[in-house]
N, C-alpha and C positions, 0 to 999 in steps of 0.2 A: 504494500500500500504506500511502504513512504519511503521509494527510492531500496525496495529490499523486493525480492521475489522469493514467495513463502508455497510454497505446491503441497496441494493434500493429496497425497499418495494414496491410489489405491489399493485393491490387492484380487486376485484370483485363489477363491479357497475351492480346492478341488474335491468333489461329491465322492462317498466310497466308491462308487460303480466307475468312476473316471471321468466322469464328465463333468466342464464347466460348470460353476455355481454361476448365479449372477454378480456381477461385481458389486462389492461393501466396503464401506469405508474401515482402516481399524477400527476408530471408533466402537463400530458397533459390534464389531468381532473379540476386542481387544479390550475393551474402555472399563474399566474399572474406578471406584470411587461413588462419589454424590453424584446426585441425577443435575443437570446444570442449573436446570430451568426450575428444577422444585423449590432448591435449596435458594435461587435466586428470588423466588416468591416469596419464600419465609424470611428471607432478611429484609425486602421491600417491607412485608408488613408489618415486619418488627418496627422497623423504623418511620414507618409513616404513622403507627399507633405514639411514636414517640412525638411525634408533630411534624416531623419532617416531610417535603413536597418534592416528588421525583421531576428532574430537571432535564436528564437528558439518560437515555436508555441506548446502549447496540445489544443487541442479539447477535453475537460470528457462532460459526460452528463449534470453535473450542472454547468461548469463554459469553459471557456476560457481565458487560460494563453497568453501572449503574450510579450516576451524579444526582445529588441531593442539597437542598437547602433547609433552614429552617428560623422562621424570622427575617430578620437583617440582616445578621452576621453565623450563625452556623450554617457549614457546608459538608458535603463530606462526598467520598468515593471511596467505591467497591468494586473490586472484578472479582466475580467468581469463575473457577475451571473445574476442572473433574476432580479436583485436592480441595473444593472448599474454599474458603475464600483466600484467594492467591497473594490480595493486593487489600490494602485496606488505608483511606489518610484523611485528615480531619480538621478542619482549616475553622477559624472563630476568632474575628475582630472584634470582639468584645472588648471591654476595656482591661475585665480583670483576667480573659484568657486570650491574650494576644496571638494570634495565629496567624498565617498568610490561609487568604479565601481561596479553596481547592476547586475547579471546576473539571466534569469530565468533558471535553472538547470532539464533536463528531468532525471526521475529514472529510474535504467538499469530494467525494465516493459516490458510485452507487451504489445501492442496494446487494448489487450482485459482489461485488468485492469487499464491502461493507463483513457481509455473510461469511468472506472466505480470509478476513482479515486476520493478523496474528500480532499486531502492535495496538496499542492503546493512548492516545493522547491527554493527558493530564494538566490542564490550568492549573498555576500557581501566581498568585498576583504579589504582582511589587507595588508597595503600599511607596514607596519611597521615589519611585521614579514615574508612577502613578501605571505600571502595565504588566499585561498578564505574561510572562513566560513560561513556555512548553516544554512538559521534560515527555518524552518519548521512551516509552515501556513495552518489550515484547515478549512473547509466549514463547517460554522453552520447549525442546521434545517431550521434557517430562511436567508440562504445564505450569511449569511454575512463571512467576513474572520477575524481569530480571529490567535493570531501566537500561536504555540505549545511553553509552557515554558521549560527552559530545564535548570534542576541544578548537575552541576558538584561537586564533594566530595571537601573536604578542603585542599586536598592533590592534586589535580593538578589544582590550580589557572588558569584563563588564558585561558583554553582548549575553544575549540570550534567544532562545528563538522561538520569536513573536508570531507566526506565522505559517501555512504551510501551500504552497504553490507550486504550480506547474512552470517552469519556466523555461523548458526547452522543449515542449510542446511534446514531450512522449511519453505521455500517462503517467507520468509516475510523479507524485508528490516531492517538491524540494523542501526542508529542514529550511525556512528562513532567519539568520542569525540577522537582529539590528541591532547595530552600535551608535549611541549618541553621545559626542565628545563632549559634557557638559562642560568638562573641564575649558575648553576653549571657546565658549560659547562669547562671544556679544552680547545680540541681541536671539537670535536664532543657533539654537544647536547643532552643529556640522553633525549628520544623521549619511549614515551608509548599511543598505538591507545586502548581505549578502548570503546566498543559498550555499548547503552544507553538502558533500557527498559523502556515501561511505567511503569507510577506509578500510580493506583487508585488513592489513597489519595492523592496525588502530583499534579496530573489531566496532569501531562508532563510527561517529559523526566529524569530519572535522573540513575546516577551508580547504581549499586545493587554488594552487596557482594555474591549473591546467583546465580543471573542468569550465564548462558551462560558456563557451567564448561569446557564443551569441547576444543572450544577456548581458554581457560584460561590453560589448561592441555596441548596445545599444542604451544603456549604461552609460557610456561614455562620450556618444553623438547627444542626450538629453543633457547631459551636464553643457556641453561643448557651446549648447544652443543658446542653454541657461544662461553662461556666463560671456558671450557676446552682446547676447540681450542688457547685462549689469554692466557691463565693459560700456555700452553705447548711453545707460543713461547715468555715468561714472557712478554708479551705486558700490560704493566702496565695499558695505556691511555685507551683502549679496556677494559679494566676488570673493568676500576672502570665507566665506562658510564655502563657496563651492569649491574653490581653492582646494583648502583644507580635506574635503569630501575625495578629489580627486589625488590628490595623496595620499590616503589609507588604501583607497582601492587600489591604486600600485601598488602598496608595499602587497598587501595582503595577496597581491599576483605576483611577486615573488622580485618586484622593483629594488632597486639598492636605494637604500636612503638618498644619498643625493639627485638622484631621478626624482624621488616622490618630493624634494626638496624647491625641484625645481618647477615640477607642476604646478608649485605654488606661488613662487615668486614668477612666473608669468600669468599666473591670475590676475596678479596685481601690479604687474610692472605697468607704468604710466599714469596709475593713478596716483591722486593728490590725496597723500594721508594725514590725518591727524597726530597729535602728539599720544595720544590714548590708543590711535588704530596703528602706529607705528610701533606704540610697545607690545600687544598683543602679537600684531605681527612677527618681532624678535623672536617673541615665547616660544612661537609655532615654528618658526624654524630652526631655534635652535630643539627642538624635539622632535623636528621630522630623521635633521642632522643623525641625531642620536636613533634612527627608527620604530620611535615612539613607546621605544623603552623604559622611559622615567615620566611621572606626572610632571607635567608643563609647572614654570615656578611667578605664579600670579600671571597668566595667559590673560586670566578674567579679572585683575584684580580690583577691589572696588574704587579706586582712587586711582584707575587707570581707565575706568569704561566710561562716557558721558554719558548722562541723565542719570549717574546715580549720587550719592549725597552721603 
């Protein structure tokens, strides 16, 4: 479902006399444990007799996800598999039980793959940057749930993936990681969505300087447009977020710092800067220099940005 191909194996059990049986799935040749759908009934009711309102449900062949709220601030989720319940996490902004709100997330799927699915998508909200992040969990052979790991480059700290799309148009879901530099923000936060692949050796999720050119080509012609368009009306605050935007996404494609260094200093070569946009400026390249290894040192600082006090 999400950039992984999961195949439910059949099988031929051969009748004594020698002839083909119909084809069954293990499942039901094989399957041992709780019945899915029962045990999945009795923990709904469990919990909606507790006050809780079921929020989003899948039925796949091997598991049953079930997202729940209750009030304001209690949330929770469940997957149940043929072991019972596999997965269990309980989110409550309350004041006096602080939690992050859990939500279970359906993938823009159909029905038919929905059914044949083997990963589970999990909202976790960031109370602090105000958005939900996605951890990605899937169904082992032996049912269990295990979460998919996911490693972001050294160049967007922080990211987490917001998101889940198709972006080189061949059915299969991209992992989207967004990074926002708040740290080098102005007025507007330099923001870069970039899609995750697997990784053999990784056994998760992580950037690739190689995947996805398309995207990245087109990517890169929307900024190009962007930042003519801020070039033409000298919108200085505009050019140096895009600036900046198009130097992460080199480094993150496997650019040497002073390439990403430079993509930025022609954002902004010929415009008229201020004494405030020229110190930010500094910050930002002396941290592209570095490949954006170290937090920038006051990029934003408050007696460096106008209109503030």
């Amino acid at each position: 479902m999400i950039r992984a191909a999961h195949l439910l194996t059949f099988v031929w059990v051969a009748a004594a006399c020698g002839e083909a049986a119909p084809v069954r799935s293990p499942l039901e040749t094989l399957a041992v444990g709780v019945n899915i759908h029962d045990e999945s009934e009795e923990i709904v009711r469990g919990l909606v007799s507790a006050g809780y309102v079921v929020d989003e449900r899948i039925d796949a062949v091997r598991f049953t996800a079930i997202g729940l709220h209750r009030g304001d601030s209690a949330t929770a989720v469940r997957v149940v598999t043929a072991r019972g319940v596999a997965y269990s996490i309980d989110g409550d902004d309350d004041i006096t039980r602080r939690s992050p709100r859990v939500s279970l997330v359906r993938p823009p799927a159909n029905d038919e793959r929905m059914r044949s699915a083997t990963e589970i998508v999990i909202g976790v909200h960031d109370q602090d940057l105000d958005r939900t992040c996605l951890q990605i969990l899937t169904l082992t052979v032996e049912d269990t749930i295990v979460a998919v790991p996911v490693r972001a480059g050294a160049s967007t700290p922080g990211a987490c993936i917001e998101s889940l799309r198709d972006v080189d148009d061949d059915g299969a879901l991209e992992a989207m990681v967004v990074y926002r530099a708040i740290d080098l923000a102005r007025a507007d936060a330099p923001t870069v969505e970039l899609p995750l692949t697997r990784d053999p050796g990784f056994g998760g999720l992580s950037e690739s300087h190689y995947a996805f050119p398309t995207y990245f080509r087109r990517e890169a012609e929307r900024r190009e447009r962007e930042l003519s368009a801020a070039r033409a009306h000298l919108d200085v605050e505009r050019a140096y977020v895009i600036g900046i935007e198009m130097a992460i996404v080199a480094l993150t494609r496997g650019a040497a710092p002073t390439a990403a260094e430079q993509l930025f200093d022609d954002a902004l070569r010929g415009l008229v800067l201020s004494e405030s946009q020229a110190h930010s400026v500094a910050a930002v390249r002396a941290l592209l220099h570095r490949g954006m290894t170290q937090s920038p040192t006051n990029a934003n600082d408050d007696d460096h940005v106008e209109g503030r006090s």
